[in-house]
N, CA and C of each residue as an Amber inpcrd file, in Angstrom:
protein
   717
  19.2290000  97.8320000  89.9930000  19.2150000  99.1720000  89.4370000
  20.5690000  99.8120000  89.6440000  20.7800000 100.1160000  88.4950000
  22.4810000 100.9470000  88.6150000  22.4380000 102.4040000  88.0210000
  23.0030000 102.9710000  88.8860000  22.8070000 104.7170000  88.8890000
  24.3480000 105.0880000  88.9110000  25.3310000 105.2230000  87.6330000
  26.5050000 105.3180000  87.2390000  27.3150000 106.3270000  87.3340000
  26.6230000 107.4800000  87.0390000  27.4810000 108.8770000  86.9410000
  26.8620000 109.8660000  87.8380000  25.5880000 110.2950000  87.4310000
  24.9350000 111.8010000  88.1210000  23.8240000 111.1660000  88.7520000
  23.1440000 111.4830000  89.9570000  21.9340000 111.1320000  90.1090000
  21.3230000 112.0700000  90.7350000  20.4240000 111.9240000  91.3050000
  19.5080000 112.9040000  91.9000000  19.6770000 112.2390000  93.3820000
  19.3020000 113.1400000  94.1750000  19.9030000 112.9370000  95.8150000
  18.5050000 112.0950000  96.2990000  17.3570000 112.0960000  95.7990000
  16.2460000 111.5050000  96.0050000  15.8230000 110.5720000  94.6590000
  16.0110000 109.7110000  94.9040000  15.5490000 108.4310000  93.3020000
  14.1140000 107.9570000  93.9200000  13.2020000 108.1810000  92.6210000
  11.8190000 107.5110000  92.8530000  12.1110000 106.3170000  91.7830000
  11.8960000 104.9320000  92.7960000  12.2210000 103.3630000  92.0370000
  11.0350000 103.6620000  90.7020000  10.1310000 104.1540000  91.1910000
   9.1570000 103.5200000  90.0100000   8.6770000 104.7030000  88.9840000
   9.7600000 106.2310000  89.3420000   9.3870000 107.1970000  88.4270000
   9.5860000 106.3650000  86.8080000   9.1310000 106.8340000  85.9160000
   9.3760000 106.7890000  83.9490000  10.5460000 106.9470000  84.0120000
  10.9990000 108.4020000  84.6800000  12.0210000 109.0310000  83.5650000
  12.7430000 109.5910000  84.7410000  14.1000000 109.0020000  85.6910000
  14.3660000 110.1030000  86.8190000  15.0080000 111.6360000  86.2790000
  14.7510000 112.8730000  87.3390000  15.6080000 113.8250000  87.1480000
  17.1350000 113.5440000  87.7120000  17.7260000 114.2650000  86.7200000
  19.5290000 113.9370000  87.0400000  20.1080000 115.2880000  87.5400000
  20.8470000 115.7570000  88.3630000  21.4770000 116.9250000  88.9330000
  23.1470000 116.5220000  88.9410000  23.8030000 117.3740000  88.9420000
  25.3890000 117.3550000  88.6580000  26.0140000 117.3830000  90.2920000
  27.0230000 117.1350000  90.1930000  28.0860000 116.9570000  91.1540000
  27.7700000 115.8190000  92.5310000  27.1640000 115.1890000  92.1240000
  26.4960000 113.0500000  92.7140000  27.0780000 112.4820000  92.0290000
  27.1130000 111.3740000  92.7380000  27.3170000 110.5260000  91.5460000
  27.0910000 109.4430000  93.0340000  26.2960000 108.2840000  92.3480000
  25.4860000 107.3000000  93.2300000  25.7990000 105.6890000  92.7050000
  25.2560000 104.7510000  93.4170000  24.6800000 103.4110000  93.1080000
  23.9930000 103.3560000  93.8260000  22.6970000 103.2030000  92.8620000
  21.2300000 102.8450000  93.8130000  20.6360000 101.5100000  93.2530000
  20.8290000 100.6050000  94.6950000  20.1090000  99.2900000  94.5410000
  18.8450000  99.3520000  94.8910000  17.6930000  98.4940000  94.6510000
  16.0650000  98.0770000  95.1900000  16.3680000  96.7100000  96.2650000
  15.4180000  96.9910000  97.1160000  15.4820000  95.6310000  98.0460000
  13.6550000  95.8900000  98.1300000  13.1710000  94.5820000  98.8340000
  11.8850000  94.3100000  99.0070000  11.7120000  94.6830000 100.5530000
  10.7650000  95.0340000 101.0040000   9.6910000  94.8950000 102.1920000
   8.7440000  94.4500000 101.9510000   8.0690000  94.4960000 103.0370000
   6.3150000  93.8810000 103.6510000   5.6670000  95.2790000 102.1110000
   5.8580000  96.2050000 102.6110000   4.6500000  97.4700000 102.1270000
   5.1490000  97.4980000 100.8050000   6.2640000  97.7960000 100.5110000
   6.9190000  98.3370000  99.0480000   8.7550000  98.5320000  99.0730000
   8.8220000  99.0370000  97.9240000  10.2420000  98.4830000  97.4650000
  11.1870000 100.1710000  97.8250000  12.4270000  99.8740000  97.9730000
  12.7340000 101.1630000  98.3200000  14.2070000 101.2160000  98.5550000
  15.1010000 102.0980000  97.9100000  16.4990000 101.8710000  97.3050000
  17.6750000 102.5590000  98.7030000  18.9340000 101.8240000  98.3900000
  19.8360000 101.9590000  98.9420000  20.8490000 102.7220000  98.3810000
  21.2200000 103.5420000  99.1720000  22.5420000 104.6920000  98.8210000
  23.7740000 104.2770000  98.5940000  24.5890000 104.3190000  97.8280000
  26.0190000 103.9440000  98.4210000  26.7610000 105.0960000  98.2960000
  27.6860000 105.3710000  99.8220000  28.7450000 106.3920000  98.9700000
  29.7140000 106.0980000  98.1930000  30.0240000 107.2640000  97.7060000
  31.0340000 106.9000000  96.6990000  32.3250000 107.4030000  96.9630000
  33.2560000 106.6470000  96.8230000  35.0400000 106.7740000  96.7250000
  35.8120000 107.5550000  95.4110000  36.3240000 108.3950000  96.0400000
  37.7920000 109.3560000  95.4140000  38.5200000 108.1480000  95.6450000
  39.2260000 107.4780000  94.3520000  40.5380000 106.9080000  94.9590000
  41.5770000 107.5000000  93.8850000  42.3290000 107.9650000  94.4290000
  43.6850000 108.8950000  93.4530000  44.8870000 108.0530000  93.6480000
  45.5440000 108.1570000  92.3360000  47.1040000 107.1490000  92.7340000
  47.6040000 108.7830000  92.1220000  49.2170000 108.4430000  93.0700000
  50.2380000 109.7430000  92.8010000  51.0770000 109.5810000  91.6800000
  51.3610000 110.5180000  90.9350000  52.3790000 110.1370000  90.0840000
  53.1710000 111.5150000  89.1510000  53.4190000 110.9560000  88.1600000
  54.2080000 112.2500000  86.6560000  53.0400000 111.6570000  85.5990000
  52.5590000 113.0620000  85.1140000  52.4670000 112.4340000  83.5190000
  53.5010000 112.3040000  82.8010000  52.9670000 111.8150000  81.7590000
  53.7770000 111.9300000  80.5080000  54.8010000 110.2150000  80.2990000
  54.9700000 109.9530000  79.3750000  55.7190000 109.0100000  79.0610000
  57.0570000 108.4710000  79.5500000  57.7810000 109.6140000  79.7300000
  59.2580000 109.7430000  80.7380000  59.0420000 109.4630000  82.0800000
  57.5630000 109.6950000  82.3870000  58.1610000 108.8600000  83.5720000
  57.1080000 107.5790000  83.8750000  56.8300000 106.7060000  83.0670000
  56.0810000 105.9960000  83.1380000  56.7760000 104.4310000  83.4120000
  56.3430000 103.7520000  84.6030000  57.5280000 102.9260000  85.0140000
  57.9760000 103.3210000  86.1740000  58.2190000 104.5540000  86.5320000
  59.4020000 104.7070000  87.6450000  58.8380000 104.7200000  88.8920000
  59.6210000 105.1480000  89.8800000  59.3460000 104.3320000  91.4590000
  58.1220000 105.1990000  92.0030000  58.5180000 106.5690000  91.6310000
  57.7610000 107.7650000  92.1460000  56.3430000 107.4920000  91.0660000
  56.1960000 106.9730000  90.1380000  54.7330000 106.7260000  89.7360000
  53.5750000 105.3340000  89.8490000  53.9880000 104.5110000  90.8790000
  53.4030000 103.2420000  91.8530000  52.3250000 103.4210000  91.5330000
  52.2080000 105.0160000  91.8050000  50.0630000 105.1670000  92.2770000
  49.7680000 105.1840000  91.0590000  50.0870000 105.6180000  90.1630000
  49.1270000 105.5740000  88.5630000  49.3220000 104.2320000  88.0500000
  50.1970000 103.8300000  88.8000000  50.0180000 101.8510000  88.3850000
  48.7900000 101.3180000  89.0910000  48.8820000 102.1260000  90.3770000
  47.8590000 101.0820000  90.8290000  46.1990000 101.5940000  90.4230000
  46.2410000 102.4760000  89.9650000  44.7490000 103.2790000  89.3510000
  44.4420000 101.8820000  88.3920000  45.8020000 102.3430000  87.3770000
  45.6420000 101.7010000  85.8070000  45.0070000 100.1070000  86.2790000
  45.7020000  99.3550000  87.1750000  45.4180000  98.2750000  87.7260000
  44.0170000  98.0010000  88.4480000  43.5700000  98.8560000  89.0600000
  42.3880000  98.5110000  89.1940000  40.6140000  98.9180000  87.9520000
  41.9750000 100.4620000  87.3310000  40.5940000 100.5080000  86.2510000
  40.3390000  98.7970000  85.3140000  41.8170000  98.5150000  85.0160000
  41.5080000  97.0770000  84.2560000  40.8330000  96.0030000  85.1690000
  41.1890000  95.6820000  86.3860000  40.3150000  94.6900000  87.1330000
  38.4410000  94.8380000  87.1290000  37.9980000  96.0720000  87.2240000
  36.5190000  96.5460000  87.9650000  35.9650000  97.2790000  86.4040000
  36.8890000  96.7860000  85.4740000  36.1100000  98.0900000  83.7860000
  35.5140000  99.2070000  83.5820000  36.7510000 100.0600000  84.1700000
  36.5610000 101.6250000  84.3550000  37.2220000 101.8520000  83.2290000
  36.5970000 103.0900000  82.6150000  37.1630000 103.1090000  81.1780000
  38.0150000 104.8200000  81.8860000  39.3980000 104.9930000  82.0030000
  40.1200000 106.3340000  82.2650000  40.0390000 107.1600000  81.1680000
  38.6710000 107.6080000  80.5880000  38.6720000 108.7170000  79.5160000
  38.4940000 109.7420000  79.7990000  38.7170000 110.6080000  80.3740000
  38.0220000 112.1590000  80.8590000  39.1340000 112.4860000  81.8510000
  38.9620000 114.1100000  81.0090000  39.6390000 115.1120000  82.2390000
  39.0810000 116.0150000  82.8170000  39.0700000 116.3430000  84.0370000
  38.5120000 117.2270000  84.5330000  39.2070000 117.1410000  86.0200000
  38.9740000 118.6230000  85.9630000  40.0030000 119.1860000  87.6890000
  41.0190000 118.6290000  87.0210000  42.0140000 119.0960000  86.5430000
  43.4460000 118.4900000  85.7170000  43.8570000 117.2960000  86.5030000
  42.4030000 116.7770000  85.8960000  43.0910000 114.8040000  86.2060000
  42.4350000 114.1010000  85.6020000  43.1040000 113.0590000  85.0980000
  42.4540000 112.1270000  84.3760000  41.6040000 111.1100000  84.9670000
  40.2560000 111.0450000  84.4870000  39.3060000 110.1170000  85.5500000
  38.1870000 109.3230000  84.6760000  37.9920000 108.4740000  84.9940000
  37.0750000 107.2670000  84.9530000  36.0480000 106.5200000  86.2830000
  34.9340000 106.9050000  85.7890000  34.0330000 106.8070000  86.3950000
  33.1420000 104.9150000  86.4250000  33.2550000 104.5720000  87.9740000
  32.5370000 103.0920000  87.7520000  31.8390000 102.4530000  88.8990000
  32.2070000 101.4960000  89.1920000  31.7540000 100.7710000  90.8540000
  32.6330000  99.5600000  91.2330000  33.0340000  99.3960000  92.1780000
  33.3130000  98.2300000  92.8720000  31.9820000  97.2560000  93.3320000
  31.6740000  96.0130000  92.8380000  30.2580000  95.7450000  93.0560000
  29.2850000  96.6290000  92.9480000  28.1610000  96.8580000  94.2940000
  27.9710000  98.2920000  94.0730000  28.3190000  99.5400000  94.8370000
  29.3320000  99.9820000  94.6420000  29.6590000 100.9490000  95.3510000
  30.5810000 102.1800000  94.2160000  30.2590000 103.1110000  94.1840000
  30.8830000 104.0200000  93.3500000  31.7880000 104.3960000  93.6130000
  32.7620000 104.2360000  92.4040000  34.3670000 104.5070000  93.0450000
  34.3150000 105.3420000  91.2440000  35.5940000 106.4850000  91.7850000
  35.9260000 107.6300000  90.6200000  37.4650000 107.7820000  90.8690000
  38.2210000 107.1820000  90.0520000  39.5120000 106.5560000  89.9970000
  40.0970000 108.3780000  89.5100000  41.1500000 108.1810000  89.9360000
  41.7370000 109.5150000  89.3830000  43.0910000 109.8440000  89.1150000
  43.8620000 110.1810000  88.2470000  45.3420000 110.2140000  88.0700000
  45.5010000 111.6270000  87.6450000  45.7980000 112.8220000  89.0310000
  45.9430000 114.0370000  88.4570000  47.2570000 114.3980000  87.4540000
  46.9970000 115.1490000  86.9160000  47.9290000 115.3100000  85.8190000
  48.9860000 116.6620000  85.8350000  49.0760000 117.3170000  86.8830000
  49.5080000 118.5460000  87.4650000  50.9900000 118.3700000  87.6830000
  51.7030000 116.9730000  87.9450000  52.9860000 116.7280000  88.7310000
  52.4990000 116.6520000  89.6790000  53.6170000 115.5790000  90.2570000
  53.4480000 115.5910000  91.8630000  53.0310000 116.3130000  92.7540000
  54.1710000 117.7680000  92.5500000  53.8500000 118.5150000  93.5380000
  52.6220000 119.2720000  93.8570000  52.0940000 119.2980000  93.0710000
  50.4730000 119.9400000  92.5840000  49.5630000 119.2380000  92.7220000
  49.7330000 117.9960000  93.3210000  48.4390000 116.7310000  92.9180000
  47.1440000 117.2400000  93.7700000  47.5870000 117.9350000  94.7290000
  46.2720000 118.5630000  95.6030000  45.2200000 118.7830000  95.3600000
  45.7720000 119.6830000  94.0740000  45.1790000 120.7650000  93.3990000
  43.8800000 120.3130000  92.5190000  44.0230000 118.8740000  92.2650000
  43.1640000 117.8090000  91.4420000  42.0890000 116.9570000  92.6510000
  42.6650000 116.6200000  93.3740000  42.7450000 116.4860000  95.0910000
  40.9740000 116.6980000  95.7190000  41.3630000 118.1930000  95.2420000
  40.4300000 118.9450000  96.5970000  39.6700000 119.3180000  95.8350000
  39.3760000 119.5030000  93.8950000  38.4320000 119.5760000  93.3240000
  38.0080000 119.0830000  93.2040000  37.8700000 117.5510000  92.9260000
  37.2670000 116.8210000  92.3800000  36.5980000 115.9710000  94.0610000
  36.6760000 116.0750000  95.4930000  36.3850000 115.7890000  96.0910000
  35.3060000 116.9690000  96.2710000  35.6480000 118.5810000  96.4460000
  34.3140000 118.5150000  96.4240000  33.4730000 118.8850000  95.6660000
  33.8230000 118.5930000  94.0410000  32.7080000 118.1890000  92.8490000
  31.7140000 117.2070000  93.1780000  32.2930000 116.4380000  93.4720000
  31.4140000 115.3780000  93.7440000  31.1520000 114.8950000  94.8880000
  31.2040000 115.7140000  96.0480000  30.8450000 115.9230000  97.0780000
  30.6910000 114.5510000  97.8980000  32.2600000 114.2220000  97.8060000
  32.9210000 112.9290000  98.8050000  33.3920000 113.6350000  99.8120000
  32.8710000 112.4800000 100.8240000  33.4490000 112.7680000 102.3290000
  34.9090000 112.3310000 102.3980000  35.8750000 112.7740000 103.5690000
  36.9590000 112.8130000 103.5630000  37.4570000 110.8440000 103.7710000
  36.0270000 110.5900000 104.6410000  36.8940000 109.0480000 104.6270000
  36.7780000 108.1380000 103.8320000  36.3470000 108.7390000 102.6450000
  36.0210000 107.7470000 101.1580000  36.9210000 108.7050000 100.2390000
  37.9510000 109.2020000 100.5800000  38.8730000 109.7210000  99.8130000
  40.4730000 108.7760000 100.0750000  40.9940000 108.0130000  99.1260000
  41.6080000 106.8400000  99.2630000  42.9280000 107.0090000  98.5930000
  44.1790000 107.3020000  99.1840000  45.2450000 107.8570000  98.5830000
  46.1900000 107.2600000  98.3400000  46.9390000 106.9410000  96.9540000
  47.4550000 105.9770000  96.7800000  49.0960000 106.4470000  96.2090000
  49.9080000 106.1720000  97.1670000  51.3550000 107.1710000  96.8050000
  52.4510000 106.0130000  97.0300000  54.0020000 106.3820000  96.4060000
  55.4240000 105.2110000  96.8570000  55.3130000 105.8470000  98.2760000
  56.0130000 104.8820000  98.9330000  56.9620000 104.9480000  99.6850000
  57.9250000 104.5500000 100.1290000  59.3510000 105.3870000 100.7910000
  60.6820000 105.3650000 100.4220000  60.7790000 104.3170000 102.3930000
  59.8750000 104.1580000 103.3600000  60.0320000 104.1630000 104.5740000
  59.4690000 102.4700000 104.0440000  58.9570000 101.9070000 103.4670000
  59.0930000 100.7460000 103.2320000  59.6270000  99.4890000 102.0220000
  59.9410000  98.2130000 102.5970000  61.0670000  97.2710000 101.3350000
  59.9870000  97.5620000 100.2970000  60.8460000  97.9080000  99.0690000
  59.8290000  97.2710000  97.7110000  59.5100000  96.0300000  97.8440000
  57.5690000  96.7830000  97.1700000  56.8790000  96.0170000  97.4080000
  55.9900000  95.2160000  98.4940000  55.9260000  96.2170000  99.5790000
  55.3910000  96.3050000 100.8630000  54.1130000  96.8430000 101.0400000
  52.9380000  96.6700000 101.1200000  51.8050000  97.6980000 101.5010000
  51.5210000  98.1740000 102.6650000  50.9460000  99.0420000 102.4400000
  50.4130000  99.2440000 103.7990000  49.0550000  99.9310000 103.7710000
  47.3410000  99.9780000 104.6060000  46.5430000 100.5070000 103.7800000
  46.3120000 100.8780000 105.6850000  45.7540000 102.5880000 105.7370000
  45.8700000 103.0360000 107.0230000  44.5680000 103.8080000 106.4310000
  43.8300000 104.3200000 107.9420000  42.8400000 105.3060000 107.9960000
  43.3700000 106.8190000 107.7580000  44.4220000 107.1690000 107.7730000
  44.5000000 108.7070000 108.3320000  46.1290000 108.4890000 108.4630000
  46.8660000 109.4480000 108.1990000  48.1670000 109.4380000 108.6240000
  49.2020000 110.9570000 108.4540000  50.2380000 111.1860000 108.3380000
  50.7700000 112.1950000 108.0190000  51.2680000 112.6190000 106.9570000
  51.9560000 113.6120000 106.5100000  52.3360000 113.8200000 105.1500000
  53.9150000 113.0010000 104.8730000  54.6000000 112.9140000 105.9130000
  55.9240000 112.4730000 106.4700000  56.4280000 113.1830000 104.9970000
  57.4720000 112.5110000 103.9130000  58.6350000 113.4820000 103.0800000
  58.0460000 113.9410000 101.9910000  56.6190000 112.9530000 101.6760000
  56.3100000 112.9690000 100.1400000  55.1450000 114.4450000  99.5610000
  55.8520000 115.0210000  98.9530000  55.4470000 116.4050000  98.4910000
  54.1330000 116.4170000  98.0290000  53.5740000 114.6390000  97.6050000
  52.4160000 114.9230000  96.4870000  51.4940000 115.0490000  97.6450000
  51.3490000 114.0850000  98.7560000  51.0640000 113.7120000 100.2460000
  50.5440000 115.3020000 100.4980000  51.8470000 116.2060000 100.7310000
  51.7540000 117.2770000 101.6270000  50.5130000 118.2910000 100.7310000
  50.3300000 118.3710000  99.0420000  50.3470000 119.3360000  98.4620000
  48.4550000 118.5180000  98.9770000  48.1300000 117.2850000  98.7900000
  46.7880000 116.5030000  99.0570000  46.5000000 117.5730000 100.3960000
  47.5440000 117.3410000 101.2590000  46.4370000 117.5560000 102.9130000
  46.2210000 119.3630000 102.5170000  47.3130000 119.7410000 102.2350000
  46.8170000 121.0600000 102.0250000  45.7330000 121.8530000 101.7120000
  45.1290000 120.9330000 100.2090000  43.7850000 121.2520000  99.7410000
  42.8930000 120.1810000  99.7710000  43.3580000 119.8640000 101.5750000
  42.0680000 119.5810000 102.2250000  42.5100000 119.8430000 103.5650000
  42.4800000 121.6030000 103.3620000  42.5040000 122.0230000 105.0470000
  43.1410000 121.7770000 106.0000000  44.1570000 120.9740000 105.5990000
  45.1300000 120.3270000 106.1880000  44.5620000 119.1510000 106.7750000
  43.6870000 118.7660000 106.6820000  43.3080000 117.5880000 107.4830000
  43.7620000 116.2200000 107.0670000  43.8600000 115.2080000 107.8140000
  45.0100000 114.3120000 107.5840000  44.0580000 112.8960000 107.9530000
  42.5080000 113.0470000 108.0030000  42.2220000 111.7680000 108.0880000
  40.9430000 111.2270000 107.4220000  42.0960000 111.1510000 106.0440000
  41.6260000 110.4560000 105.4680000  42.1240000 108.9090000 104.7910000
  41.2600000 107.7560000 104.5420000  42.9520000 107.1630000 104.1160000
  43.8910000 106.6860000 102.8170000  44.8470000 105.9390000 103.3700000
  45.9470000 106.1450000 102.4190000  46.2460000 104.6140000 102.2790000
  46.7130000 104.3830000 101.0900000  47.4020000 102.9670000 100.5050000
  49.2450000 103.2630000 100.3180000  50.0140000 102.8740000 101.0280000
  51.3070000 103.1960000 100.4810000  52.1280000 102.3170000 100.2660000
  52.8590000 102.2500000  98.9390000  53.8090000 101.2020000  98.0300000
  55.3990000 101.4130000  98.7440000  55.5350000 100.1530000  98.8980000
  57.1310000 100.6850000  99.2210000  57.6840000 100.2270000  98.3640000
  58.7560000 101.3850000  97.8370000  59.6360000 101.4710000  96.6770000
  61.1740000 101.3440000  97.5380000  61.3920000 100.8710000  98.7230000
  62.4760000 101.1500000  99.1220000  63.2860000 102.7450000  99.2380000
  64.7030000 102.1550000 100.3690000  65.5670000 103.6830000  99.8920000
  66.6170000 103.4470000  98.9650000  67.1310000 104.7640000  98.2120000
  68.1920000 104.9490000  98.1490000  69.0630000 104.2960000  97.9370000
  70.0570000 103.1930000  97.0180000  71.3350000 102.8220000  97.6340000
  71.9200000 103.9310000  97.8140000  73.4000000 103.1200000  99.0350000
  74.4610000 104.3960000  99.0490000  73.8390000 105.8930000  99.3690000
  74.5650000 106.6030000  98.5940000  74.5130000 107.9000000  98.6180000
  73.6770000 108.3730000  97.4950000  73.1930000 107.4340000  96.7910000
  72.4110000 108.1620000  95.7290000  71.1230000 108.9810000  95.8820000
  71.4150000 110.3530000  94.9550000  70.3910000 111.4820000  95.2890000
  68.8110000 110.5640000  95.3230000  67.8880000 111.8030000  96.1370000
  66.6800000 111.2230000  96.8810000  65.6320000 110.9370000  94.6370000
  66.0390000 111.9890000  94.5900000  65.3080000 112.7480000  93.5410000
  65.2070000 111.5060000  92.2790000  66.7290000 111.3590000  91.9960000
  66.8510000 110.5300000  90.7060000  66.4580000 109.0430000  90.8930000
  66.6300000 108.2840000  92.1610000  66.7360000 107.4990000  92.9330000
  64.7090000 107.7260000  92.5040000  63.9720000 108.4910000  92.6880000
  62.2750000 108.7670000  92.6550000  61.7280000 108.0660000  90.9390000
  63.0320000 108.5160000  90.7460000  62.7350000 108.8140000  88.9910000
  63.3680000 107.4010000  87.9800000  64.2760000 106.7490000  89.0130000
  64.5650000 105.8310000  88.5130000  63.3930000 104.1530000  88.0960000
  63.6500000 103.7200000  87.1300000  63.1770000 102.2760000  87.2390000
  63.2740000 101.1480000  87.9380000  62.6570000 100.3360000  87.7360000
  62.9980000  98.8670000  88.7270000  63.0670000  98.3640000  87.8500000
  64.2770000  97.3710000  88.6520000  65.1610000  96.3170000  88.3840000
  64.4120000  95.1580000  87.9340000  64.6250000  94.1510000  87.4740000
  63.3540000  93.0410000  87.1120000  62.9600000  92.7270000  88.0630000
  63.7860000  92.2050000  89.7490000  63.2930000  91.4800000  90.6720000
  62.1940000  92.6110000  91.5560000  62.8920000  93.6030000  91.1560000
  61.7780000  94.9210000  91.7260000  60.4210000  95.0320000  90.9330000
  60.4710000  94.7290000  89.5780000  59.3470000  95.0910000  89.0860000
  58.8050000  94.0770000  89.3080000  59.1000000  92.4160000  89.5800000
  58.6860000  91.6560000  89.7440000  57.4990000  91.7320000  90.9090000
  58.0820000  92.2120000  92.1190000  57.5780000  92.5840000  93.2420000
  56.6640000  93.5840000  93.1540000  56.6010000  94.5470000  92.1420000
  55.6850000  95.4280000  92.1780000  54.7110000  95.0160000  91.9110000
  54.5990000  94.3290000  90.6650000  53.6010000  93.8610000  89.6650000
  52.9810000  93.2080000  91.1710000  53.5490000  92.0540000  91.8660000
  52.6960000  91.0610000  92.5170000  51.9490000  92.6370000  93.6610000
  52.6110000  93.2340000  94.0990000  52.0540000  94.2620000  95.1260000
  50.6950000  94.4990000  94.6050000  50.9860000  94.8290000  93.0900000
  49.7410000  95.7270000  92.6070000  48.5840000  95.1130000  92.7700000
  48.8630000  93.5080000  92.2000000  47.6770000  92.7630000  92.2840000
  47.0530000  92.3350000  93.9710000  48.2890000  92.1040000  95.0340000
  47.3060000  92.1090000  96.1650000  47.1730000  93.7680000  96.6750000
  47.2610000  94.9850000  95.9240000  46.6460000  96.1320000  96.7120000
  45.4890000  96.0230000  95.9480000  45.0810000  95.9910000  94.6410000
  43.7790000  96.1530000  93.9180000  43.1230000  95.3890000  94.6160000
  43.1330000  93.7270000  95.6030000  42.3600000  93.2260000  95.8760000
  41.9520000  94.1400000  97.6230000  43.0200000  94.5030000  97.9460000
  42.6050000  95.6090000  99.4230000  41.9370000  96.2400000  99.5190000
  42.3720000  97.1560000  98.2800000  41.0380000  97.9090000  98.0150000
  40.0480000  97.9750000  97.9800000  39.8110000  96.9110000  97.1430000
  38.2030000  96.0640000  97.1470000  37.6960000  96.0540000  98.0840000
  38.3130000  95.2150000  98.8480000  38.1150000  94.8030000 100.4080000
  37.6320000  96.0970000 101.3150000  38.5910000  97.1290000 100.7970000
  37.8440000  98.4290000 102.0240000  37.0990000  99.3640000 101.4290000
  36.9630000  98.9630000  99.9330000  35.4730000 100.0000000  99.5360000
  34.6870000  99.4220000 100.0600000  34.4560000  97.7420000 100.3680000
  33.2290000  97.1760000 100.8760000  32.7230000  96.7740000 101.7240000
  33.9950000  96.7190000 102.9970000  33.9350000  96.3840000 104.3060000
  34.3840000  97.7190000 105.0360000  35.1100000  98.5660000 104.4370000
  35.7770000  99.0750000 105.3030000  36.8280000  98.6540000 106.1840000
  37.3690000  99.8270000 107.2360000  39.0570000  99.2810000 107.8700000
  38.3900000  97.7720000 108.9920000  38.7210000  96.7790000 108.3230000
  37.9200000  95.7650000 109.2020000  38.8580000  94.6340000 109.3600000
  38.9630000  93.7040000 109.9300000  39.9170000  92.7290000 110.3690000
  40.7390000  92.3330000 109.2070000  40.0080000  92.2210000 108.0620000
  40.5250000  91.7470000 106.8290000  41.6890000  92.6230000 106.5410000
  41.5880000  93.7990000 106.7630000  42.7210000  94.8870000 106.3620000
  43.7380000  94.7470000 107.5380000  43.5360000  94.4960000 108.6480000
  44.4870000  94.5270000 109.5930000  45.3270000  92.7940000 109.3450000
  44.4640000  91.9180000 108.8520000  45.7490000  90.9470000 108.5110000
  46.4020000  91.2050000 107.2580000  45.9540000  92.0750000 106.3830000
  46.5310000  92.5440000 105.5630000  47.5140000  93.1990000 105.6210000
  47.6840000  93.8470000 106.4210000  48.5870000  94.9650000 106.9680000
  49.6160000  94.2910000 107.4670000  49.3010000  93.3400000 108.5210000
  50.2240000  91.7100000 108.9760000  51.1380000  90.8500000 107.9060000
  50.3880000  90.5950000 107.1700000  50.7390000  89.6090000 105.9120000
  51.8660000  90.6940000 105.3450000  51.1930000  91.8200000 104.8490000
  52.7910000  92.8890000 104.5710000  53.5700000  93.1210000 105.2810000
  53.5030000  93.2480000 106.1400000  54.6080000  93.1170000 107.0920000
  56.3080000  92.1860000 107.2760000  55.2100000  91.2270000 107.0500000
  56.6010000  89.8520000 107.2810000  56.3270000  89.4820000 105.6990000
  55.8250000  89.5050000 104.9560000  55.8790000  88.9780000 103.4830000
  57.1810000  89.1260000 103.1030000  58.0390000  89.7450000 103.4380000
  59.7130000  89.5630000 102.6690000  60.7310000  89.0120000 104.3170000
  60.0500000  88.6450000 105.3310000  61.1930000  88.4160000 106.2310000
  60.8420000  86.7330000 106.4990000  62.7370000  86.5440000 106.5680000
  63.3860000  85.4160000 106.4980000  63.7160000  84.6780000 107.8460000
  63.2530000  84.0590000 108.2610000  63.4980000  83.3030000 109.6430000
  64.7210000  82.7140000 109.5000000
């Protein structure tokens, strides 16, 4: 039994016709007992990637996270049609577990603002809220997937904890886009493209973060993620 978008906070397996109520959104499986049959909850996941709309900046370092949305809506067949809370979202499941993919559409600096509505529209808890942003503190093409962490430089980061009370533990997926060469500004350096061997590296990132993900909608932060975390680590170092 699959319960996709809205459900009711109480599902009767064997009602005709269930009642549906707004701001849920569920997967309800049946399992057997001795007496009778009787369904399982799953919560469901906010996972947001950071980014720019619009075409100009599509590609560049500072928009990782709407790669990695786009990347997992195509892996799990989330269709990204709908806006609401100024973000673009698509509604689906990882096996069964409900995940509501999201690419706010505000700019960076505003991404909060998409953030903290749509978490509590649909009335997700903070540790199934899954944040997916570059970062400049690791080599392109580095992951890293943590419970809880800080805002450290990135504005979209800071504008998230904000409109959520400031609270900071929830968790986060972060891409490393590398720094800077030289002296080049922080900004344009955000906005710039990758190089082939960079995009090369991204592309492969994307495909082992979509599979992380997986991994911690369904296990959670569990050994699997901590060799994960390992494996990124030394994945670009040279003995």
């Amino acid at each position: 039994m699959f319960c996709s978008a809205y459900t009711p906070s109480i599902y009767h397996l064997h009602a005709e016709k269930p009642v549906f109520r707004k701001q849920r959104f569920r997967v309800c499986s049946s399992t057997s007992s001795e007496n009778d049959r009787f369904k399982l909850e799953y919560t469901p996941w906010l996972i947001v990637g950071l980014g720019n709309p619009g075409n100009k900046y599509h590609g560049t370092r500072h928009n990782v996270g709407f790669e990695m949305i786009d990347k997992l809506a195509r892996k799990e067949g989330v269709l990204m049609n709908t806006i609401q809370s100024k973000a673009l979202i698509g509604i689906g499941a990882i096996e069964e577990v409900p995940i509501l993919l999201a690419k706010p559409q505000t700019y960076m600096n505003f991404s909060g603002e998409s953030v903290g509505s749509l978490a509590s529209h649909y009335q997700v808890p903070l540790r199934h809220i899954l944040l997916i942003y570059d970062e400049m503190a690791l080599p392109n093409g580095v992951l890293r997937l943590q419970p809880k962490g800080g805002q450290g430089y990135h504005n979209g980061v800071k504008s998230v904890m904000g409109h959520l009370d400031g609270r900071r533990n929830f968790p986060r997926l972060s891409i490393g886009i590398g720094n800077p060469p030289g002296n080049m500004d922080m900004k344009a350096f955000l906005l710039q493209k990758f190089s082939p061997l960079e995009r090369k590296q991204i592309d492969e990132a994307l495909e082992q973060g979509s599979e992380a993900v997986k991994t911690l909608v369904l296990n959670g932060f569990n050994q699997g993620i901590s060799r994960f975390n390992l494996v990124q680590k030394y994945k670009f170092h040279k003995v």
